[in-house]
C-alpha positions as CSV (number, residue, x, y, z in Angstrom):
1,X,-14.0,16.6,-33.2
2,X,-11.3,15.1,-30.6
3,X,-13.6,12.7,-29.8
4,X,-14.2,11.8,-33.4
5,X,-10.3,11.8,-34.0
6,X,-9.6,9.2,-31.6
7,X,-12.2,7.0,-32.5
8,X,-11.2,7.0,-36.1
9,X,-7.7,6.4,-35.2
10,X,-8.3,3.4,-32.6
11,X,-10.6,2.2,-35.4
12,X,-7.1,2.2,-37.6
13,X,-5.1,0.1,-35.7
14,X,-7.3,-3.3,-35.3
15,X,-6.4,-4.9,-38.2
16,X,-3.1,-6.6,-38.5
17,X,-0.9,-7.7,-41.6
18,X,-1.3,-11.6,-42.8
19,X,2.0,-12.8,-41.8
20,X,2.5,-11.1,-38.6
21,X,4.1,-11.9,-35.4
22,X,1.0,-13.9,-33.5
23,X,1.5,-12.6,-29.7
24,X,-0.2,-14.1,-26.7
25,X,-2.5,-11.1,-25.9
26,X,-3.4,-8.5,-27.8
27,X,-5.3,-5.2,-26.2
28,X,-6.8,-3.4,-29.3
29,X,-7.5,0.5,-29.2
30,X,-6.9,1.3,-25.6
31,X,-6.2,4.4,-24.4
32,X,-2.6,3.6,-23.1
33,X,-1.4,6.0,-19.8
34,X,2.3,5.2,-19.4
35,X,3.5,7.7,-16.6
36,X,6.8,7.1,-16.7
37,X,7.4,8.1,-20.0
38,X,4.5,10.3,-20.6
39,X,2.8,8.3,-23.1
40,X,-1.1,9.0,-23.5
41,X,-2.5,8.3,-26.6
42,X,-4.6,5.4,-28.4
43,X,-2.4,1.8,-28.6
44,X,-2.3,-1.5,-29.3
45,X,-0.4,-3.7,-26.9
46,X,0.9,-6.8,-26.9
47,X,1.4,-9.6,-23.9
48,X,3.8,-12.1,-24.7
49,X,4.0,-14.9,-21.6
50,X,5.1,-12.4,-18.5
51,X,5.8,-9.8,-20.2
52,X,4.9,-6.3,-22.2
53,X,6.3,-6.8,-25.6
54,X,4.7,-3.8,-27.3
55,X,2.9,-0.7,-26.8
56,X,2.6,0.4,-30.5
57,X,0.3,2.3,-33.2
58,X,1.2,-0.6,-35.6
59,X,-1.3,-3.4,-36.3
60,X,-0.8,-6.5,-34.3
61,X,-2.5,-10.0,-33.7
62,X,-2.5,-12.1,-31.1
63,X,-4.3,-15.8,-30.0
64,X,-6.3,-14.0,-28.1
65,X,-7.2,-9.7,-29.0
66,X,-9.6,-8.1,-27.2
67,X,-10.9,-5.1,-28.3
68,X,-9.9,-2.3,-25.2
69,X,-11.9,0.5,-27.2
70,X,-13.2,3.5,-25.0
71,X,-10.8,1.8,-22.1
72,X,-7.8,3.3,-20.4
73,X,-4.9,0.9,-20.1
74,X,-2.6,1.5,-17.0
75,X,0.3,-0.5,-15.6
76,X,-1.1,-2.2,-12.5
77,X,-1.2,-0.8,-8.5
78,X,1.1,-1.3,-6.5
79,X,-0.3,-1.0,-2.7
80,X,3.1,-0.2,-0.5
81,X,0.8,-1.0,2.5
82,X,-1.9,-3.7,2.8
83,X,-2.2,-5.9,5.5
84,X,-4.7,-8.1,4.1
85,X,-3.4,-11.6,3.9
86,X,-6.5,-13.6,2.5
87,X,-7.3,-15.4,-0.5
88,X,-10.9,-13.7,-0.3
89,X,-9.1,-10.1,0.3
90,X,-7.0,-10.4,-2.8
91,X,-10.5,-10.5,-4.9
92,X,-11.5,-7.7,-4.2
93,X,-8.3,-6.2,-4.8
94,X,-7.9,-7.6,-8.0
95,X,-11.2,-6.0,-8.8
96,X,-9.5,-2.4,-7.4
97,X,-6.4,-2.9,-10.0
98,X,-4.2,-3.7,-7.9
99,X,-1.5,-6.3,-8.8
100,X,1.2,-6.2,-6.2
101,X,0.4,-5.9,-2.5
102,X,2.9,-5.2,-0.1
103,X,2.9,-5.5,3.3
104,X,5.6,-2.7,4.9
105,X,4.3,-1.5,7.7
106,X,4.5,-3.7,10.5
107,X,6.6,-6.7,8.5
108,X,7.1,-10.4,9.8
109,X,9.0,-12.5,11.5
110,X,10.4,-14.9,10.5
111,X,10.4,-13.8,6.7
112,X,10.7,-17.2,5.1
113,X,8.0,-18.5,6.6
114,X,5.9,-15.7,5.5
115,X,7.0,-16.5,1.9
116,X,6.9,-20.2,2.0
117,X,3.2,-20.1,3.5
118,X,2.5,-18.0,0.1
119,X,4.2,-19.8,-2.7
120,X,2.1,-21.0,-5.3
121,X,-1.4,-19.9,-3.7
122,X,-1.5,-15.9,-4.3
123,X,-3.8,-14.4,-6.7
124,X,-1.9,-11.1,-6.5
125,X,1.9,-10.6,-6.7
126,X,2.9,-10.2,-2.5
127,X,5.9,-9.2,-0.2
128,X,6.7,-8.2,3.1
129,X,9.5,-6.3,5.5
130,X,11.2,-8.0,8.3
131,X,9.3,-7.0,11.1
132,X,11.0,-4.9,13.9
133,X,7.7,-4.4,16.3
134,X,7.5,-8.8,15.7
135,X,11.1,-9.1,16.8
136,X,11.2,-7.1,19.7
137,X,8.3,-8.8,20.9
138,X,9.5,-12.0,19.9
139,X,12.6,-11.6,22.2
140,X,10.9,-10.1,25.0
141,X,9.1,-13.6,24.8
142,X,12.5,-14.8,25.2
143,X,13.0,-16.1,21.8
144,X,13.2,-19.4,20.5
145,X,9.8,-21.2,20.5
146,X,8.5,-18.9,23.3
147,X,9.0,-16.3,21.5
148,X,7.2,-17.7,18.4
149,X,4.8,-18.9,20.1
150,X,4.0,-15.4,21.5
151,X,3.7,-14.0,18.1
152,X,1.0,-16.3,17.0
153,X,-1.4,-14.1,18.7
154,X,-0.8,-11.0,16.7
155,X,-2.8,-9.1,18.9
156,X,-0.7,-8.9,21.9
157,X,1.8,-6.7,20.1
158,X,-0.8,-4.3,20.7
159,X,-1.4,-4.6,23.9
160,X,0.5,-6.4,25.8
161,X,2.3,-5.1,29.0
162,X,6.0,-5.9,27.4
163,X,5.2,-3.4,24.1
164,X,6.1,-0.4,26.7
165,X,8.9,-2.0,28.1
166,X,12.5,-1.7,26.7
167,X,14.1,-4.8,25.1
168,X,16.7,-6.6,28.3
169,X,19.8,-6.0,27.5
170,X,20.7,-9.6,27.0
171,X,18.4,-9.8,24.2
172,X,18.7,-6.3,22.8
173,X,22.2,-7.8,20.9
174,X,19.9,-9.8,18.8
175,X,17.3,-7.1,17.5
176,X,20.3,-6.0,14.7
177,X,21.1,-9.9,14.1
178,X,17.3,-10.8,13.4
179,X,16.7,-7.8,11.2
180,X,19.5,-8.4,9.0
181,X,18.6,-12.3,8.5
182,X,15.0,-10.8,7.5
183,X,16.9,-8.7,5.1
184,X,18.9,-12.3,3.3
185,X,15.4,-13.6,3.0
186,X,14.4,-11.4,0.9
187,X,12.4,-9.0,3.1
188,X,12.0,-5.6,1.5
189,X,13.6,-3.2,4.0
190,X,12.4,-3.0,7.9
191,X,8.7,-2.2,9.0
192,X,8.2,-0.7,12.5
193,X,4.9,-0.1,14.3
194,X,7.2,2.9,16.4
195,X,3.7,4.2,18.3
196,X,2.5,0.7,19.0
197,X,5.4,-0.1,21.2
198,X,6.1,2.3,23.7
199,X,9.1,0.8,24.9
200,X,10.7,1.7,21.4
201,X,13.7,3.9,22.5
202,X,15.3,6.2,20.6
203,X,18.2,4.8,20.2
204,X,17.0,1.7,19.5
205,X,15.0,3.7,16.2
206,X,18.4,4.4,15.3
207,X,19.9,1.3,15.5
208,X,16.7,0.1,13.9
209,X,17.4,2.7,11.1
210,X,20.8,2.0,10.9
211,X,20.3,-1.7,9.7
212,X,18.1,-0.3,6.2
213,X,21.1,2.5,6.1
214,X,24.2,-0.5,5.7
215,X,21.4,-2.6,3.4
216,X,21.1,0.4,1.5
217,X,17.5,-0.1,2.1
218,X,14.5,1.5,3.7
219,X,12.7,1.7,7.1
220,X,8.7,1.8,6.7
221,X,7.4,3.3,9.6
222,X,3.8,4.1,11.6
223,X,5.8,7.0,13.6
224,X,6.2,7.5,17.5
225,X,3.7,10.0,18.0
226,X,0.3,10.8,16.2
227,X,-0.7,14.1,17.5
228,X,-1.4,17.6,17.3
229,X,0.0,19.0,20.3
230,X,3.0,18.8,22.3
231,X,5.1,17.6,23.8
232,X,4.8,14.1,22.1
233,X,3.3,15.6,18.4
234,X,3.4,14.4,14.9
235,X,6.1,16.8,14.0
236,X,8.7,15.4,16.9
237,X,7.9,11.8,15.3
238,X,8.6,13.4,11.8
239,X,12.0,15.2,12.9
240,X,12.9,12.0,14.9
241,X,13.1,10.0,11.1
242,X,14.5,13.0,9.5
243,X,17.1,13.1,11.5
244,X,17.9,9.3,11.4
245,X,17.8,9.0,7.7
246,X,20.2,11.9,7.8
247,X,22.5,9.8,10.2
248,X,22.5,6.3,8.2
249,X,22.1,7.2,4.8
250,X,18.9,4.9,5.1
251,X,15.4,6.3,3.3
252,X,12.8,6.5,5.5
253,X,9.2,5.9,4.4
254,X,6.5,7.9,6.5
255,X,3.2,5.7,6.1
256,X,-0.1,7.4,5.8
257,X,1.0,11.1,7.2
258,X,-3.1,11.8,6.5
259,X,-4.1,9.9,9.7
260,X,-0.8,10.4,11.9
261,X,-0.9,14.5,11.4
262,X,-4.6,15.1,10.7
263,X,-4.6,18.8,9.7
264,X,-0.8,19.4,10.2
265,X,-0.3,16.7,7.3
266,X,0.3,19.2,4.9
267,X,2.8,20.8,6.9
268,X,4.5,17.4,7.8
269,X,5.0,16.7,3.9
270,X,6.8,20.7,3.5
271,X,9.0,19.4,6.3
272,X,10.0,16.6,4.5
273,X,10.3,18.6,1.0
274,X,12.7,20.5,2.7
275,X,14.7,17.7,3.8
276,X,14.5,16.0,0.4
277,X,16.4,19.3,-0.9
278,X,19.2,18.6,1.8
279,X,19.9,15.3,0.3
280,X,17.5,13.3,3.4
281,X,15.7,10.9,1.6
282,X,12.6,10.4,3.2
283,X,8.7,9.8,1.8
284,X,5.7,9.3,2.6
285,X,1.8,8.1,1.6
286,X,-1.4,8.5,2.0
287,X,-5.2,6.6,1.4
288,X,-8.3,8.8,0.2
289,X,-10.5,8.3,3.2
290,X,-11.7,10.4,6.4
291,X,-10.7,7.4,8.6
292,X,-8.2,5.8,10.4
293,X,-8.5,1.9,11.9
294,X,-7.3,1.8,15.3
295,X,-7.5,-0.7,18.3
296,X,-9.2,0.9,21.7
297,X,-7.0,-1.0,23.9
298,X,-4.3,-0.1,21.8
299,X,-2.0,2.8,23.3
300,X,-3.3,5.1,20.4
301,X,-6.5,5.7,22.8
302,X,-4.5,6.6,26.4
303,X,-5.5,9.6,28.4
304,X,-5.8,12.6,26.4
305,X,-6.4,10.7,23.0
306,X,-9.1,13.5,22.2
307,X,-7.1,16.5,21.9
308,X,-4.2,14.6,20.3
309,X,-6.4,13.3,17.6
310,X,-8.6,16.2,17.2
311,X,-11.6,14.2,17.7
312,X,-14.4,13.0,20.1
313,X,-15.9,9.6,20.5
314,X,-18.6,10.5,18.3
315,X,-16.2,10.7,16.1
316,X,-15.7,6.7,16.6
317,X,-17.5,4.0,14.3
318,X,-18.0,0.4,15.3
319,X,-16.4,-2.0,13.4
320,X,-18.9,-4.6,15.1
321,X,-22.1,-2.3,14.5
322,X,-21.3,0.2,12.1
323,X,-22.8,2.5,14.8
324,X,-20.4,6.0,16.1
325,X,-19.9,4.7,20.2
326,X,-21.3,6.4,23.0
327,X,-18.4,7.7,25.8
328,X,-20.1,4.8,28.0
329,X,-19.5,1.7,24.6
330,X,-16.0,3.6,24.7
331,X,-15.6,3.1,28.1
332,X,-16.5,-0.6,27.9
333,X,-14.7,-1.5,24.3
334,X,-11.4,-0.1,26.2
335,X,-11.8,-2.4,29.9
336,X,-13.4,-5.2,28.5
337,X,-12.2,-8.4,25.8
338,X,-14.3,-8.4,22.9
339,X,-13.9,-6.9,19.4
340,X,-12.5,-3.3,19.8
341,X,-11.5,-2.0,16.5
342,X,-13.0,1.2,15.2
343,X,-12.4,3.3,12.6
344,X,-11.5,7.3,13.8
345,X,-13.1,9.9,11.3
346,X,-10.6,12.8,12.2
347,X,-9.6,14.2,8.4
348,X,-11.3,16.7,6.0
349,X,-11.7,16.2,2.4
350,X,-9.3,19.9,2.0
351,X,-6.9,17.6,3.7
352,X,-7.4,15.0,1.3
353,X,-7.2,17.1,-1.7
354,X,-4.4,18.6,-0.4
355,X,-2.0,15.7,0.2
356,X,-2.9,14.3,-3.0
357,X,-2.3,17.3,-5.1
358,X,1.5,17.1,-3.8
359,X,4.2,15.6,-5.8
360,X,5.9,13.6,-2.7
361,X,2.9,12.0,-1.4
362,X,2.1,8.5,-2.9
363,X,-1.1,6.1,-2.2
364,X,-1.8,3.0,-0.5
365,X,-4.7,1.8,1.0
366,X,-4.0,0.5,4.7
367,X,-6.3,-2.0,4.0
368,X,-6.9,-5.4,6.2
369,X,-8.8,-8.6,5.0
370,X,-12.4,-8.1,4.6
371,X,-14.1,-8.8,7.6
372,X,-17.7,-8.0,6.7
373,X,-19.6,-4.5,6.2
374,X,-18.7,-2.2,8.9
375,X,-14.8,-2.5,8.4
376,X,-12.8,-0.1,6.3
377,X,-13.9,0.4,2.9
378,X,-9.9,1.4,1.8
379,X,-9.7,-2.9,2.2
380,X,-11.6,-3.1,-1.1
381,X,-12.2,0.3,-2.5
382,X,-9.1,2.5,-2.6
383,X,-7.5,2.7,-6.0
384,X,-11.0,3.1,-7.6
385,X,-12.2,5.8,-5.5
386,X,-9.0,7.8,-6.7
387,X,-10.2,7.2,-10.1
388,X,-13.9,7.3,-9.4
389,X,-14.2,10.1,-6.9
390,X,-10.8,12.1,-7.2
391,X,-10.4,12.4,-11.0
392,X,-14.0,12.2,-12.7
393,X,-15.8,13.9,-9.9
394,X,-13.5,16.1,-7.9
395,X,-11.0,16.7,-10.3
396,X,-8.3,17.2,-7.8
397,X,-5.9,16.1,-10.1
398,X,-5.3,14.2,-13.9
399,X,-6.0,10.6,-14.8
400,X,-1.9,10.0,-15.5
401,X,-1.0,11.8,-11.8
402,X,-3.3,9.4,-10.3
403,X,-2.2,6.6,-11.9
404,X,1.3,7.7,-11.1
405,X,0.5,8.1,-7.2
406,X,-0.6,4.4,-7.8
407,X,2.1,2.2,-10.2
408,X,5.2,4.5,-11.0
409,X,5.9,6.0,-7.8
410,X,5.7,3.0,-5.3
411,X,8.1,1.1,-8.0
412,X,10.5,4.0,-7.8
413,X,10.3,4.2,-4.3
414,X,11.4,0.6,-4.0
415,X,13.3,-0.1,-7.2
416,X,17.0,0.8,-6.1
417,X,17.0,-2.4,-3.7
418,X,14.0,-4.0,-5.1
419,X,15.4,-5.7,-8.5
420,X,11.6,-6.2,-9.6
421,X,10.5,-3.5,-9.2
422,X,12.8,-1.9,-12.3
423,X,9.6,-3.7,-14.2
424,X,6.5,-2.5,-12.7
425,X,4.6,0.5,-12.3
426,X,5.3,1.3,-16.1
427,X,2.9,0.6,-19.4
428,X,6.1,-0.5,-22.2
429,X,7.7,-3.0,-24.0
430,X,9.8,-4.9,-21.4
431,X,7.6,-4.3,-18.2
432,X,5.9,-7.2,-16.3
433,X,2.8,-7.8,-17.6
434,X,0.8,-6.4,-14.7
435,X,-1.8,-4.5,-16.5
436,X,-5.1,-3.3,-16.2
437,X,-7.7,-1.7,-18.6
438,X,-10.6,0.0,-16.5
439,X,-13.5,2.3,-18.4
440,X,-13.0,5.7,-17.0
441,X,-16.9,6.5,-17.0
442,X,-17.5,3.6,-14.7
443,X,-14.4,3.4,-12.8
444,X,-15.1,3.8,-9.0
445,X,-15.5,2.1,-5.7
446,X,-18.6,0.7,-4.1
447,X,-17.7,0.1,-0.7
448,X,-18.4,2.9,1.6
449,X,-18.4,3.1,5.6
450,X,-20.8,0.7,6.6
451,X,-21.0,-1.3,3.3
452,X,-17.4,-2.1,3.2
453,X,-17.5,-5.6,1.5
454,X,-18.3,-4.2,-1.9
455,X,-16.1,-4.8,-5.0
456,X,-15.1,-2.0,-7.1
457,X,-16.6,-1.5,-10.4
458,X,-14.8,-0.5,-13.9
459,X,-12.1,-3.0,-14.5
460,X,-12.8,-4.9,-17.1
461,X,-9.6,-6.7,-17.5
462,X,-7.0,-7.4,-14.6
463,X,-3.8,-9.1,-15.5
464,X,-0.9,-10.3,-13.4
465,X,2.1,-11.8,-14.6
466,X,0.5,-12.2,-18.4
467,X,-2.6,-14.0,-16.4
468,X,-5.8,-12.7,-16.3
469,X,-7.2,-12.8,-13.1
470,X,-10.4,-10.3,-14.1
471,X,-11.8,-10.9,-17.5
472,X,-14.6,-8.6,-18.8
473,X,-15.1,-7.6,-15.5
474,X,-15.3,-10.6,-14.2
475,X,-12.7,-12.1,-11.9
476,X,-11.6,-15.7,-13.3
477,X,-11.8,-18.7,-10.9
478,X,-8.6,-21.1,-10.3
479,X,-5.8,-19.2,-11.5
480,X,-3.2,-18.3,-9.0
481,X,-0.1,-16.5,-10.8
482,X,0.8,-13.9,-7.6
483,X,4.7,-13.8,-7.3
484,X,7.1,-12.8,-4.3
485,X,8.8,-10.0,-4.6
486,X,12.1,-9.9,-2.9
487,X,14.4,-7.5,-2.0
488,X,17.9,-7.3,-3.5
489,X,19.6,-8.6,-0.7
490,X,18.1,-12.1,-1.4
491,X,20.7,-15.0,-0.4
């Protein structure tokens, strides 16, 4: 009888009234999730150049209505942490539902290149933080065009000698100049890769923190220590951010607590609900896979890797082969030069479930471009394996909380520094028109380990900016209506 109910009432709302107010896009009959005012219920809604001009039970018409019957209708994702920078990568998350892809992390330096190289060319909406692992680097290069010259090669930051080395004290006046310059240019808040560089003093997280505390902004960190044991453990890392967001006023953003606490991570998110209730604002995310990607010759896999992870190096899988390593491919993979990434299989689905069953913890995917079958599946897969997997099949929790882990909450995590953000993450008249209508029967990802390069299936319709960029489920060739997205501090 519901089913009958709704059917009969989307069936109501197609027609609309000679005379009528013609809009640019019209979604007819979907089944409209609005999570920041609870809306759920059938709608019409109306796209009008960039923006949502109505979500409404009244008739509309448009140059162009499309009939969004037995589809779900969700503001569009908003992925806090991607590093994928490709053309290529952004089809495939287009094809996931997201719309805005951020990379907060690790950040760049300098910012308005990073912008500049992007204007114009972006299928998805796109921003970054001002890079404190880059700068450091940067002037350990000794600046100038050394220094840029050094970060050209990306790679080095994770393993060359200088990353566990402090910052000379010639340079180390310039870390808090740099930063802030990232922050005019429209950087949103301060990334640091904390457990990539060694050398990263205390201190100097302070300072570090300090800078997002006077911008009134936020530090996005991958934090010291990624370990079960002490001394040198997840928690110390966790109380180390606390205790600096306490200090500066700054928020602190924890990224994916799933693969830096493993089994603790649901005791690393109480700790920070308990400093949430002392006023400390600090957050964190997490993505809905077993693995982690990691770098062998990266400092994540020094002596005694194994009991801080939890895992064994059967617990490794090639990024190359798609093969779990042998101690002796270990062994060469960490002495030698080739291609080293794997990805670490060290959480359980209980984990999982329980991180995204809590109220604090948002999603984002980690992801990287896609580099062929054997990398991460997260790159390509993330948002509809929540929808897929962890609503229709598991049922660990509602169609409007996932969407909420995935649009609302990243834009209210950002919004009180990021201006356009005020816009996003929400299904109303007003909002950007970032949109996307996905069948909830179908909705799910494709790309598993070892198949990575797989595009989700589901959405039917993908719109950014009032563009569609997936049309019945489809993705539409030569459009390119991505936007930066700045932070407030913009000069």
């Amino acid at each position: 009888m519901r089913g009958l109910f709704a059917a009969t009432a989307a069936l109501a709302l197609l027609a609309a009234p000679v005379g009528a107010k013609v809009h640019d896009v019209v979604y007819l009959g979907a089944r409209a999730i609005d999570p920041a005012s609870g809306l759920d219920a059938i709608r019409n809604i109306a796209i009008d150049g960039d923006r949502i001009t109505a979500v409404t039970a009244a008739k509309l018409q448009g140059k162009r209505t499309i009939d969004a019957r037995g589809l779900v209708a969700a503001p569009g994702f908003i992925d806090l942490h991607s590093h994928a920078g490709n053309f290529e990568t952004a089809r495939y998350q287009a094809k996931d539902g997201v719309t805005t892809r951020l990379e907060l992390e690790l950040g760049t330096y300098p910012v308005d290149r990073w912008y500049a190289a992007r204007q114009g060319q972006a299928l998805i909406n796109y921003g970054t933080s001002v890079g404190h692992t880059a700068i450091r680097y940067f002037l350990q290069k000794g600046g100038g065009a050394a220094g840029l010259a050094a970060l050209k090669d990306p790679d080095a930051m994770f393993s060359a000698p200088e990353i566990s080395q402090m910052i000379p004290d010639a340079a180390y006046a310039r870390l808090t100049p740099l930063l802030e310059e990232g922050l005019r240019q429209g950087a949103i808040g301060v990334g640091s890769g904390t457990q990539y560089s060694p050398g990263i003093t205390r201190r100097e997280m302070l300072d570090v923190t300090r800078v997002a505390g006077k911008a009134h902004s936020c530090v996005f960190t991958h934090i010291r220590y990624g370990s079960l044991v002490e001394p040198g453990s997840t928690l110390e890392a966790v109380q180390e951010n606390i205790a600096n967001a306490a200090i500066t006023g700054a928020c602190v953003h924890i990224v994916h607590i799933n693969s830096m606490a493993m089994s603790d991570a649901p005791l690393m998110v109480r700790l920070m609900h308990d400093a949430r209730s002392h006023g400390v604002d600090v957050s964190t995310e997490t993505y809905p896979w077993d693995g982690s990607v990691d770098v062998i010759r990266s400092v994540i896999f020094d002596p005694g890797w194994e009991k801080r992870w939890g895992v064994k190096v059967g617990d490794l899988q090639s990024r190359v082969t798609g093969k779990r390593l042998t101690q002796a491919e270990f062994d060469a993979l960490r002495s030698g030069t080739g291609d080293d990434g794997v990805i670490m299989h060290m959480n359980s689905e209980a984990t999982i479930e329980a991180l995204l069953k809590d109220p604090l913890v948002l999603v984002a995917s980690d992801g990287g471009n896609i580099d062929g079958p054997n990398g991460h599946p997260r790159s390509a897969g993330t948002f509809a394996r929540m929808l897929g997997h962890y609503v229709r099949e598991a049922k660990t929790l509602s169609l409007s909380d996932a969407i909420r882990k995935m649009a609302l909450m990243p834009a209210e995590r950002l919004q009180s520094f990021v201006p356009a953000m005020r816009r996003k993450g929400r299904l109303q008249a007003g909002a950007d028109a970032d949109v996307v209508l996905f069948d909830p029967r179908t909705v799910g990802a494709r790309a598993v380990y070892g198949d990575a390069a797989q595009y989700s299936e589901g959405f039917q319709y993908v719109m950014v900016n009032g563009i569609l960029v997936v049309d019945r489920g489809e993705l539409v060739p030569d459009v390119r209506p991505g936007r930066p997205v700045y932070s407030g501090m913009r000069r």
